[in-house]
Structures are given as structure tokens and as C-alpha cells.
C-alpha positions in Angstrom: -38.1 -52.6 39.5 -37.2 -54.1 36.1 -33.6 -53.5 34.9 -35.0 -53.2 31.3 -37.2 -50.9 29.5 -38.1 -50.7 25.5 -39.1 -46.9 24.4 -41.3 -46.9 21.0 -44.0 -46.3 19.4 -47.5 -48.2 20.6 -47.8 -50.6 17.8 -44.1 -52.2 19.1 -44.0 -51.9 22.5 -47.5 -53.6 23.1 -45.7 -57.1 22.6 -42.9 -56.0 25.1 -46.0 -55.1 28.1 -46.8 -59.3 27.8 -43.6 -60.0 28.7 -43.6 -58.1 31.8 -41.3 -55.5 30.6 -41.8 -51.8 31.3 -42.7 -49.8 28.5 -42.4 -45.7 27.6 -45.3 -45.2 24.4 -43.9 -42.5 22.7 -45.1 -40.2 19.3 -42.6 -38.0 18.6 -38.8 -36.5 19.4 -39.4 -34.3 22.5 -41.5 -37.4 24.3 -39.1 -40.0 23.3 -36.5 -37.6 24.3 -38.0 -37.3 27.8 -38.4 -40.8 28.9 -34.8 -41.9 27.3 -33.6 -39.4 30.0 -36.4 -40.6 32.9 -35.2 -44.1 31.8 -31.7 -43.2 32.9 -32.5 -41.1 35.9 -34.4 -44.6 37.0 -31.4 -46.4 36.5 -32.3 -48.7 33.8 -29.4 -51.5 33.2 -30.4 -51.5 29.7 -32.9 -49.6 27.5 -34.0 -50.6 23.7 -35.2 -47.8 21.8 -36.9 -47.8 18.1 -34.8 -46.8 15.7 -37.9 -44.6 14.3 -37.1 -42.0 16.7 -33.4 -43.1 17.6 -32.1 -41.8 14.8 -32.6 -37.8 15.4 -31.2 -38.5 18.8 -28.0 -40.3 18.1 -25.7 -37.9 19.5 -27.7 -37.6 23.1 -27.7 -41.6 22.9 -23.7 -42.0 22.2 -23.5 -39.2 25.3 -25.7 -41.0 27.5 -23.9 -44.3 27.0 -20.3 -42.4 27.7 -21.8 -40.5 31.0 -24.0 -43.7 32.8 -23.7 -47.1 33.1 -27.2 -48.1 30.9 -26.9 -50.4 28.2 -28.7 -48.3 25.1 -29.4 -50.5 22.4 -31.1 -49.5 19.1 -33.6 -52.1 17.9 -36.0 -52.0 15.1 -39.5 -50.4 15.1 -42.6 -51.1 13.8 -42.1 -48.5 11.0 -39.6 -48.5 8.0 -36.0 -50.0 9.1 -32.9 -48.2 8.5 -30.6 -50.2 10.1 -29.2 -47.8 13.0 -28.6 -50.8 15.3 -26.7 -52.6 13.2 -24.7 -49.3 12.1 -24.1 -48.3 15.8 -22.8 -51.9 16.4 -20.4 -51.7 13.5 -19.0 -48.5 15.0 -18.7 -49.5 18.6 -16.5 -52.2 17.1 -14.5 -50.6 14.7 -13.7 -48.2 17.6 -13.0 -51.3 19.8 -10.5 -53.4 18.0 -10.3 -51.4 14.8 -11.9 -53.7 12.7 -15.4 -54.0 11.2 -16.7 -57.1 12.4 -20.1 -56.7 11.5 -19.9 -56.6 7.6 -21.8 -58.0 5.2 -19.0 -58.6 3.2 -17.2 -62.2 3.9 -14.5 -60.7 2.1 
């Protein structure tokens, strides 16, 4: 079994299937919701999920990455970008070392 999986809508993941990486087409919350959780139950080192359906499940993703040992990254989808990756990034390093490394700013 692969150690990666990308969840997303079909557009995006289609480019992921080519490279031989398992793929959970999704349409809404609920069925996004779903196969985040089957991706963890089947033990996924590290799951990418669109950030077109990431976003109304950021607190079951912050919990998920606390309670297993999967790797769940936020990347863009094929839909408008808002930037959740980069925002959860900035977090997880401000937590980290208390700094924001991931500004814009050069400041």
C-alpha cells in the first residue's frame, strides 16, 4: 500500500492517479470528511487534502494530526486559493519556536 494519499475534488486529484498515488474524489464536507478518517484508519504516513474543503474541517485536521502519527498537509485545490496551507504552516511554527518564519514580510 502507498504511504500517501491526496483527498480533492476530481479535477485535482486526476493528475495525482498518473503518478501512481491513491486518490479519495470527493464533492462535498461529509464525503471529504469520511475518507480523511478512512485515510487515517488505513494508516496513511501522509495525506494532502484541498484546501476547498480543508478549511470547514480545520479543527478535526489539527485533532487528527495531535492523536495519530499521519502527516496532514493542506495543499491547494483546483478552486479559488485561500492560502490555508501556508496559514497552518505559519502556525505550526509560531507554536514551534515562537517565531513566524513564514512571512511575507522580510522585515
Amino acid at each position: 500500500m502507498s504511504e500517501i494519499c491526496v483527498i480533492g475534488e476530481k479535477d485535482y486529484i486526476l493528475c495525482w492517479q498518473g503518478l501512481g498515488i491513491k486518490t479519495f474524489m470527493v464533492r462535498n464536507i461529509a464525503e471529504t470528511e469520511e475518507k480523511l478518517n478512512q485515510a487515517v484508519n488505513e494508516k496513511y504516513q501522509f495525506i494532502f487534502i484541498t484546501e476547498t474543503y480543508a478549511d470547514k474541517l480545520l479543527p478535526r485536521i489539527k485533532q487528527l494530526t495531535l492523536e495519530t502519527s499521519s502527516c496532514i498537509t493542506i495543499i491547494p485545490g483546483s478552486k479559488e486559493k485561500k492560502d490555508l496551507g501556508t496559514q497552518r504552516l505559519r502556525e505550526i511554527s509560531e507554536k514551534a519556536v515562537g517565531v513566524d518564519l513564514i512571512s511575507k514580510d522580510s522585515s
